[in-house]
C-alpha positions, 0 to 999 in steps of 0.5 A: 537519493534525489531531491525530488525522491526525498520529497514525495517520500516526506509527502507520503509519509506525512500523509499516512501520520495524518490517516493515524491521526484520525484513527487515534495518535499512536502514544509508544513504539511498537516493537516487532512482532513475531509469530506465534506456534501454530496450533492448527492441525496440518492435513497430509500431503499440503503444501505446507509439509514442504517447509522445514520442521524447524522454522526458517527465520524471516524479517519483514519491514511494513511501509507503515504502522500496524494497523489494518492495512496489512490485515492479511498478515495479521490474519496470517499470523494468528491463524498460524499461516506462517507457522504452517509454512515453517516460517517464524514471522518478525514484523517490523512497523515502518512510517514513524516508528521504523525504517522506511523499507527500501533502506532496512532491506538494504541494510540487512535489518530485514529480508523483505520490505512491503514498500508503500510507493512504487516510486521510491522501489523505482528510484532506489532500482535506479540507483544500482540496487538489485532489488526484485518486486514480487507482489502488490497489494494494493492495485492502484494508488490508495491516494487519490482526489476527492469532491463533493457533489456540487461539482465532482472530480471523475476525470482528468478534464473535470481538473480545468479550472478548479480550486485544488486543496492539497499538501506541499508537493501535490501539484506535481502530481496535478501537473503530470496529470494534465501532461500526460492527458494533453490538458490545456488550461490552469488550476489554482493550488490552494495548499492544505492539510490534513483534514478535509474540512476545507473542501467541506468548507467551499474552499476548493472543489477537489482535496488530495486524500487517502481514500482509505481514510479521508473519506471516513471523516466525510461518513462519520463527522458530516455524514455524508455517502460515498457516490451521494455526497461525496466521490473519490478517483484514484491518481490511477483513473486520472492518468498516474496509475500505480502500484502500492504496498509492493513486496521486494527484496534484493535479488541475492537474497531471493535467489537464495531463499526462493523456497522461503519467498514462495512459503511468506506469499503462499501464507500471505496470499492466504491471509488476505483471501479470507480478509476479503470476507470479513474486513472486521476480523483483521481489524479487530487484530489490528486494534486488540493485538498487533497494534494495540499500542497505537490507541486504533479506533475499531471502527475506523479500522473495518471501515478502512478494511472495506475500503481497501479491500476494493483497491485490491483487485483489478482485471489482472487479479481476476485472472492471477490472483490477488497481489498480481503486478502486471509487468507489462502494464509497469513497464508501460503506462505505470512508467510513463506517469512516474516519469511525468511525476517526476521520478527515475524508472530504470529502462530494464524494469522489466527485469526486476519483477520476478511474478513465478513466486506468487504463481508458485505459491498459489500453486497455479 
């Protein structure tokens, strides 16, 4: 693991334990969950009478807690989706309470991971291990810059000369932006945490945040309004564009268990569909049932949904569908700025995204 790896995997992890913190400390360690038996009735003839009448057992390791950013799986789930499909779901948290994905795949512990950085999948790739991205589900980055409105960040050029707040390691991040935009000019780094009230303070003009949960402490604390009071742009509108939450596992494993792969994405595709239209019923799963230990704030966690649910789509998933990753796009600018960035990006990329199980298991 390279230096550089380490560090932007300590910064994003200690970024999210910020996010929960705001939501509501989480005082236990949640252990796995499993599916539960469906007791919804199958139609004849489904996709799902293909899967085994007795269930294939299947491990997946989240980048994070459970909370609502994998709202689709809990839908999944408690709706039976994976049951339906012959599956027996075991999910396990990540972040502070587990194994960061990359290495439990690696390890065998699980089959899947859902890693939260597309730089971390690359650096591990880059290292010899054969593994295969199948999905995202987020289409840009869920980290990002905000600002208020006396002097709004919605391009890289508004970057020139500003007072930027951000965590340790952020600056690489600010310097790659200004590598691959052809900027001129200085910024001056002004380190900060967790919270944004620096930036409401006048101590900067711009604060690295989640846009998942940052910006919720603008609403309920100072009640302020997204495009009013405040504004957020992605890392991705600023020139470092990035999957987030992608699906792998090893190649061995996927060219083995194809069929498994193709029935955990077609429930899964499922899940987070119907997330789409109605952010609050996940949400309360989140809070009253799969992450019940971790103290989730309700709120909190629909308004984190709605948020999230926009960073789903993209041009691409307007034509595919949601959890599209576009090959052609990683192996372009998507590389270019994990490079600038500071990580390693395997030349033969291309090779190790595999998109026929989501468009199997959305039987396109």
């Amino acid at each position: 693991m390279s230096r550089r790896w380490t560090t932007r995997w300590a910064i994003g992890i200690a970024l999210v334990m910020a996010a929960t913190a705001c939501a509501g400390t989480p005082d236990g360690r949640s252990g796995p969950t499993t599916a539960p038996e469906s007791t919804a009735a199958s139609p004849a003839s489904t996709p799902e009478d293909e899967a085994s009448a007795t269930p294939d057992d299947l491990t997946v390791s989240l980048g994070w807690i459970k909370n609502v950013e994998f709202a689709g799986m809990w839908l999944g789930l408690d709706r039976g989706y994976y049951a339906d499909n012959g599956i027996d779901l075991t999910v396990l948290p990540g972040g502070p309470q587990g194994s960061e994905p990359v290495v439990s795949v690696l390890s065998g512990e699980s089959q899947i991971g859902i890693q939260s950085a597309l730089g971390s999948v690359m650096e591990a790739i880059s290292q010899d291990n054969d593994l295969v991205i199948f999905g995202a589900m987020f289409q840009d980055g869920v980290a990002g810059v905000v600002s208020l409105a006396d002097n709004p960040i919605r391009t890289p050029e508004d970057l020139v000369g500003i007072r930027f707040l951000g965590q340790e390691g952020i600056d690489t991040f600010i310097d790659a932006v200004f590598e691959l935009n052809g900027l001129d000019g200085t910024y001056e780094f002004i380190p900060a945490g967790f919270s944004p009230q620096p930036l409401v303070d006048g101590d900067g003009e711009a604060y690295s945040a989640f846009l998942t949960n940052q910006p919720i402490t603008l609403e309920v604390d100072y009640g302020m309004v997204s495009g009013q009071d405040y504004f957020t742009v992605t890392w991705g509108e600023l020139g470092l564009p990035a999957y987030a939450d992608l699906f792998f596992a090893t190649r061995e494993w996927l060219d083995a268990n194809r069929d498994l792969a193709v029935r955990f994405m077609r429930a899964t595709l499922r899940g987070w569909e119907e997330n789409a239209t109605d952010p609050e019923a996940a949400a309360r799963l989140a809070v009253e049932k799969y992450g019940v230990d971790l103290g989730l704030d309700l709120a909190q966690q629909i308004r984190q949904n709605e948020l999230q649910t926009d960073l789903m789509v993209s041009d691409a998933t307007k034509d595919h569908g949601l959890l599209w990753v576009d090959t052609e796009w990683v192996v372009g600018p998507v590389a270019e700025g994990l490079r600038a960035a500071g990580f390693s990006v395997p030349d033969d990329i291309a090779s190790h995204i595999d998109m026929s199980i989501l468009t199997e298991a959305a039987g396109e």
